[in-house]
C-alpha positions in Angstrom: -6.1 22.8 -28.9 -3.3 21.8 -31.1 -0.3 20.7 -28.5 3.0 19.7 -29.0 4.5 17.4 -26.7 8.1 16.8 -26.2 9.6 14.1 -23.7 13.1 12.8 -23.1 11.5 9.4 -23.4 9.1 7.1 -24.7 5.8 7.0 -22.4 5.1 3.8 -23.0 5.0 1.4 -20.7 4.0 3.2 -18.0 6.8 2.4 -15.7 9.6 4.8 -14.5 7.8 8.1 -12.7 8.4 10.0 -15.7 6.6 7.6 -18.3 3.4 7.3 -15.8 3.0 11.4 -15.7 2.8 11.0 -19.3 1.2 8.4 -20.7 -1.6 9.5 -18.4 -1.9 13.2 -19.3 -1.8 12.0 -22.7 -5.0 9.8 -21.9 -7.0 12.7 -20.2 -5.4 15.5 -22.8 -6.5 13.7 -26.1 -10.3 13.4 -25.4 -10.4 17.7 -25.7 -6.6 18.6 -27.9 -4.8 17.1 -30.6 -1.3 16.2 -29.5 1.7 15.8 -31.8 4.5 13.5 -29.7 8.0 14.0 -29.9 9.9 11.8 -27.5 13.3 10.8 -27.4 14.5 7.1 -27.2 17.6 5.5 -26.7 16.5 2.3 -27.7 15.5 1.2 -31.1 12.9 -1.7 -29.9 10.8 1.4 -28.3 8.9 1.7 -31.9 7.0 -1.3 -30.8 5.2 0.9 -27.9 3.4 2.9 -31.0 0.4 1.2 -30.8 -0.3 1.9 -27.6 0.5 5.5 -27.9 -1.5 5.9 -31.2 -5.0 5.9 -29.5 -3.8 9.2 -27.7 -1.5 11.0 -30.1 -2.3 12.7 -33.8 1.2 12.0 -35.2 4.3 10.5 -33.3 8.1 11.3 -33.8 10.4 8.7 -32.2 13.9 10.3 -32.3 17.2 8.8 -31.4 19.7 9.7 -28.6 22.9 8.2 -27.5 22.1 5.1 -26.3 24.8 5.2 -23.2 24.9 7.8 -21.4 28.4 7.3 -20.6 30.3 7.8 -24.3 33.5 9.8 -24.2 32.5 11.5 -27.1 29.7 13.0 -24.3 32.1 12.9 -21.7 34.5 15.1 -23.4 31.6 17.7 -24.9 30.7 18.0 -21.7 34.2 18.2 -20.4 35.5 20.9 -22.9 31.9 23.1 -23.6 29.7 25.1 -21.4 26.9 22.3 -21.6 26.1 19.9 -18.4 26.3 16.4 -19.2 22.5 16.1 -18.4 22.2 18.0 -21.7 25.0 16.6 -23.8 23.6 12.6 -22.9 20.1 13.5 -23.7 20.8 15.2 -27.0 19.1 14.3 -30.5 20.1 16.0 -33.3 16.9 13.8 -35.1 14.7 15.9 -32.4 15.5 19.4 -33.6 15.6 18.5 -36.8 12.0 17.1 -36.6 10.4 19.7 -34.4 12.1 22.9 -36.8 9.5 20.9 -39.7 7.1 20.9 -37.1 7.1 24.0 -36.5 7.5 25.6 -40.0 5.0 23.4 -41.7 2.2 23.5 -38.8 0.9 25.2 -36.3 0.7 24.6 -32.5 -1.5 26.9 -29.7 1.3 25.8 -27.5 4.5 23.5 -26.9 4.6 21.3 -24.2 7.9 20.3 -22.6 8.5 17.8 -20.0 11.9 18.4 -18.1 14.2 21.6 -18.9 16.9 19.5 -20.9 14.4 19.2 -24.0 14.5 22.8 -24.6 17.7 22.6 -27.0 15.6 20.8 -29.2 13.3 23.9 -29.6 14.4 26.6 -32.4 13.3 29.9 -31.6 9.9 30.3 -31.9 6.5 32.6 -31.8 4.8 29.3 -30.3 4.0 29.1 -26.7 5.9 27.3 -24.4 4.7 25.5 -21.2 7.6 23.6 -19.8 7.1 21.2 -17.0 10.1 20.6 -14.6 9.7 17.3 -13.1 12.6 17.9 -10.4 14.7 20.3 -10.2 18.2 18.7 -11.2 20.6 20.7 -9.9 19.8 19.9 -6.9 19.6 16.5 -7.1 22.7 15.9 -9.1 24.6 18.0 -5.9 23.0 15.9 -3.4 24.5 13.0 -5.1 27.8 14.7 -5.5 28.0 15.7 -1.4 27.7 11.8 -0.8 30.5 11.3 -2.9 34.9 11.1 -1.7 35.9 14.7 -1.5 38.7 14.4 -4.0 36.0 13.4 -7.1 33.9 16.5 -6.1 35.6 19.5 -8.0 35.3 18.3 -11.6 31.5 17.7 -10.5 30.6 20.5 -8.8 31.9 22.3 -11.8 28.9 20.3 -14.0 26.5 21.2 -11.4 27.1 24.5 -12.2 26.9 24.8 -15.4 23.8 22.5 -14.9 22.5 25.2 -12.6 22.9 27.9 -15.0 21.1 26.4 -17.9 18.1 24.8 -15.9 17.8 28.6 -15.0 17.8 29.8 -18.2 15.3 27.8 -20.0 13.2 27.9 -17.8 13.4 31.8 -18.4 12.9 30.9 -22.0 9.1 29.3 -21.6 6.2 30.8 -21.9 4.6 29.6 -18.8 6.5 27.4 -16.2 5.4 24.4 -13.8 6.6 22.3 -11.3 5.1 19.1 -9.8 4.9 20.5 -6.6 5.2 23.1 -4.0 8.4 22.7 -2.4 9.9 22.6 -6.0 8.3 25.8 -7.1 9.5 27.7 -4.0 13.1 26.2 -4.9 12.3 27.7 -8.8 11.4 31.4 -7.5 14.1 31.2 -5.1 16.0 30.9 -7.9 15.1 33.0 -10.8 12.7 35.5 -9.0 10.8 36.9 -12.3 9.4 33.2 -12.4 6.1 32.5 -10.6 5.3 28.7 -11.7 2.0 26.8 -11.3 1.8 23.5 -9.6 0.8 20.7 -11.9 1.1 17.6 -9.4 1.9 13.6 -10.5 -1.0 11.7 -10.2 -1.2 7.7 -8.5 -0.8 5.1 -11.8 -4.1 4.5 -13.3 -3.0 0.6 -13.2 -2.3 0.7 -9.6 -5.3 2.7 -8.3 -8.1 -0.1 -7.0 -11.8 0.9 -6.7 -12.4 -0.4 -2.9 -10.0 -1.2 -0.1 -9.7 -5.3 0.7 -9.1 -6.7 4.0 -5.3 -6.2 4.9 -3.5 -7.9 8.1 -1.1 -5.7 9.9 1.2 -8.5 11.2 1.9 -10.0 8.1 5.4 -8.6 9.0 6.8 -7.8 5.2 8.1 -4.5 3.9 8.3 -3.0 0.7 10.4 -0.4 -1.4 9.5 -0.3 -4.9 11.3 2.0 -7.2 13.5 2.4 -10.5 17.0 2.1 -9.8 18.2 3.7 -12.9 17.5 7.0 -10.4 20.0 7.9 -7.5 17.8 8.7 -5.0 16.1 5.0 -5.2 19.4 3.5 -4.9 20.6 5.5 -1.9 17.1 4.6 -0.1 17.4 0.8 -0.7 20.8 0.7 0.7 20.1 3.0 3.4 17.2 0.2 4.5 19.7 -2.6 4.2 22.6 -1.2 6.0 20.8 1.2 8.9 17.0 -0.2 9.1 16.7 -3.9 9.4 19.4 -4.8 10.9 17.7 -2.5 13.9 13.8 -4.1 12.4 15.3 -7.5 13.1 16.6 -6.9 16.3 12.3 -6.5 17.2 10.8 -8.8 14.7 13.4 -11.4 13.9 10.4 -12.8 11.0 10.2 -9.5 9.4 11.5 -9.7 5.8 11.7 -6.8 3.3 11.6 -6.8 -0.6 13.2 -4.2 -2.6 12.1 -4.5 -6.3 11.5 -2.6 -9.5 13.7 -1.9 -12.7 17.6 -2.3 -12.5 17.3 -3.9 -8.9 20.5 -5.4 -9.6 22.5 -2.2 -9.0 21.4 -3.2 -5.4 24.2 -4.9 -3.4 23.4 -8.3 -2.9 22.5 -9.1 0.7 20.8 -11.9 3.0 19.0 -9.4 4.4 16.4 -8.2 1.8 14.8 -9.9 -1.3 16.0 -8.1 -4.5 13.6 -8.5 -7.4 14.5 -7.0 -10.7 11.1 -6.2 -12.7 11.3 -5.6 -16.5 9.2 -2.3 -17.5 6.5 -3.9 -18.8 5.1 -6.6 -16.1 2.7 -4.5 -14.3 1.4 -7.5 -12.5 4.3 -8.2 -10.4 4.2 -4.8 -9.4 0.5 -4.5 -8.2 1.1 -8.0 -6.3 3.5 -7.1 -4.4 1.5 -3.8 -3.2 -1.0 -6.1 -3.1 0.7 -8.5 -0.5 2.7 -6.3 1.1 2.3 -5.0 4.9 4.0 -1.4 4.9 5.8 0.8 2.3 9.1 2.0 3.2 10.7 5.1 1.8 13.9 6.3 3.4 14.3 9.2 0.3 17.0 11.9 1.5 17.8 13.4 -2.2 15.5 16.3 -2.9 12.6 17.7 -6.1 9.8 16.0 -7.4 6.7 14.0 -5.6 7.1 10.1 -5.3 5.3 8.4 -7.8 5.5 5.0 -5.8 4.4 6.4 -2.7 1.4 7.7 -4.3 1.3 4.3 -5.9 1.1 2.9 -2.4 -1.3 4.9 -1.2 -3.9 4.1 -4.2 -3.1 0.3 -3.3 -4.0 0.8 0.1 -0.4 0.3 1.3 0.6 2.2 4.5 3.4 4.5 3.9 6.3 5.1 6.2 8.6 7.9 4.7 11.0 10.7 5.5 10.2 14.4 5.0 11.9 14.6 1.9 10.3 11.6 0.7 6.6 13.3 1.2 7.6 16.8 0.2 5.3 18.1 -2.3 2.2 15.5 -1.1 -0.7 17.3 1.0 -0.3 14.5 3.7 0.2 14.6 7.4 2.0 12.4 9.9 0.0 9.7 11.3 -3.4 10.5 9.5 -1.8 9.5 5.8 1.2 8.2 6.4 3.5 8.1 8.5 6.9 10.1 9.0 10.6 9.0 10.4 14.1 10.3 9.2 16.4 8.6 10.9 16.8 4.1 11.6 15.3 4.5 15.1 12.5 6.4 13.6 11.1 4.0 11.2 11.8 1.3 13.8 9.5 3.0 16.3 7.1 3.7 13.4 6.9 0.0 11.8 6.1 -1.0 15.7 3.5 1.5 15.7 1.9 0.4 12.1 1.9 -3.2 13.0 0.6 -3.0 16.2 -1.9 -0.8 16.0 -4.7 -2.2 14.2 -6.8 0.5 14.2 -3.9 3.7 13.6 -3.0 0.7 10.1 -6.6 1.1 8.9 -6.9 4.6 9.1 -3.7 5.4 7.4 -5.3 2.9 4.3 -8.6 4.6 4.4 -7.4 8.0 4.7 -4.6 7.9 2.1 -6.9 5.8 -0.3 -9.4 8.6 -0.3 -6.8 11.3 -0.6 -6.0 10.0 -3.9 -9.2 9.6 -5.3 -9.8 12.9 -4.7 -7.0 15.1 -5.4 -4.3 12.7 -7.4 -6.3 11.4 -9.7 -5.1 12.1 -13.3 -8.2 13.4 -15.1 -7.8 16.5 -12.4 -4.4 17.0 -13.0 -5.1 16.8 -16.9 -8.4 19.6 -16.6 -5.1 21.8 -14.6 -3.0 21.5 -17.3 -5.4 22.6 -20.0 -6.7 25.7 -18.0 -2.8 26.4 -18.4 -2.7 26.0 -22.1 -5.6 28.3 -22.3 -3.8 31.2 -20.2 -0.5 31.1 -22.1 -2.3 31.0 -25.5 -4.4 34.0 -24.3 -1.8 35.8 -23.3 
């Protein structure tokens, strides 16, 4: 099939959550369809990712968008229109340009869209449209907001639902809609209830998935959250381990020492009770060593939509996984036979006693969660899902 794909970023390197979902359906996709790549960039230095993304993709369209987010001239069109910000930051006049060509000087058996807030680019069209919502953002944007002072709130709440109304209505406008799991679908035909999605799940990161388990110690005594802290939800859990966990962890084990680390770490508030290492985009290695090294995966996620790229990450690593409800929502994993679940400090205190003291509960969680992935998150399933769902919308 011919496919065009659009994404709100460049897929290459294979970093944030976003950019691992699609480099690796583009991998799986391009051995059976021919794919046509727009993706939007806020960074001219992204052109040298082409190479990579050559050996998957027919054609590729790098378009610009603001590069801050945070412009007044978005601020204000945001401010005095009916558009959320979300849409106003992520907009490329280049985009629609380029996919209108598209469109009226080829012809696609479908259009696929990752993320609502790439549907302006779209003109109206006979063509297909599958659009894939990663999250849904409403909802995470108003968890963010609630967190906030009550006397910024208004002139937020007031995006959110404007936000709310448009993530609603293109996702109306597609063809066929999916989420990435099934708590986020629920949320969608809550919703709008004329939509029925499909699930099309995120898969563990091809780089990060090992072919056998090695020998791990349980009382190496070091924890781990890995994330990119461009997103609010990886901020919020970092500081939430800082200020509520290990003070309580090392109260217990007065050796235990945690790492936070990943992109932007320095939005983290230095403290002399965690490590914070800042990891550019592209160094892969530091990532899988520190999985690698690593005694237990902490997650303490509270803001909502998605699945958890790193805990999935974790688990094809061989990482034991300690995480709150929200964090696993959307995962087919249960409490103490994949991972294990807490939602509140004295939770994940009683549950890091249980992990490194019970040598036998550690290597189960490993095994288990090790071969969940190979058999059920492993991207060349997920990419076979998706193409059955290219078939349907095309038929119909």
């Amino acid at each position: 099939m011919k496919v065009l794909m659009v994404t709100p970023y460049v897929p290459y390197p294979p970093a944030s959550g976003g950019q691992i979902r699609t480099y690796n359906l583009l991998k799986y996709l391009s051995r059976k369809n021919e794919i046509t790549l727009v993706a939007l960039s806020k960074d001219p230095a992204d052109s040298k990712y082409l190479p990579a993304l050559k050996k998957y993709c027919h054609e590729i369209y790098i378009c610009r968008k603001p590069e801050k987010p945070w412009q007044l001239k978005s601020i204000l069109k945001a401010g005095f229109s009916f558009q959320p910000f979300l849409i106003v930051r992520n907009y490329s006049q280049e985009a629609r340009e380029t996919i209108t060509k598209l469109l009226k000087e080829k012809t696609f058996d479908v259009i696929h869209t990752e993320t609502f807030y790439v549907m302006p680019h779209v003109p109206e069209t006979t063509t297909p449209i599958m659009l894939v919502e990663q999250t849904v953002e409403f909802q995470v944007y108003k968890h963010f907001v609630d967190s906030l002072p009550f006397f910024l709130r208004p002139p937020l709440y007031l995006d959110i639902a404007k936000l709310r109304y448009w993530e609603s209505f293109y996702w109306k406008q597609a063809s066929l809609m999916a989420t990435v799991s099934e708590q986020d679908r629920k949320i969608v035909m809550h919703e709008e209830q004329s939509i029925n999605p499909i699930v099309v799940p995120n898969g563990a990161g091809e780089d990060m998935i090992i072919d056998r388990l090695p020998v791990k110690k349980s009382d190496k005594q070091t924890l781990l959250f890995l994330g990119n802290f461009s997103w609010l939800q990886n901020v919020e859990a970092a500081n939430y381990l800082i200020d509520n966990i290990i003070p309580k962890l090392k109260e217990e084990f007065p050796k235990i020492k945690l790492i936070i680390a990943g992109q932007h770490a320095q939005k983290i508030q230095k403290t002399n009770l965690a490590e914070i290492i800042d990891i550019p985009a592209s160094d892969i290695e530091t990532v899988k060593s520190l999985y690698r090294d690593c005694s237990l995966f902490l997650a303490p996620i509270f803001g909502p939509g998605g699945t958890r790229l790193k805990i999935l990450a974790a688990m094809s690593c061989g990482l034991p996984v300690i995480s709150t409800q929200t964090g696993i929502s959307g995962l087919d994993v249960t409490d103490h036979i994949h991972v294990l679940l807490a939602n509140n400090p004295e939770e994940f205190v009683r549950a890091v006693r249980e992990a490194l003291g019970d040598k036998k509960l550690y290597d189960t969680l490993r095994k288990n969660a090790f071969d969940l992935i190979h058999k059920s998150y492993n991207w060349e399933t997920i990419a076979k899902r998706l193409e059955v769902a290219y078939e349907d919308i095309k038929k119909s």
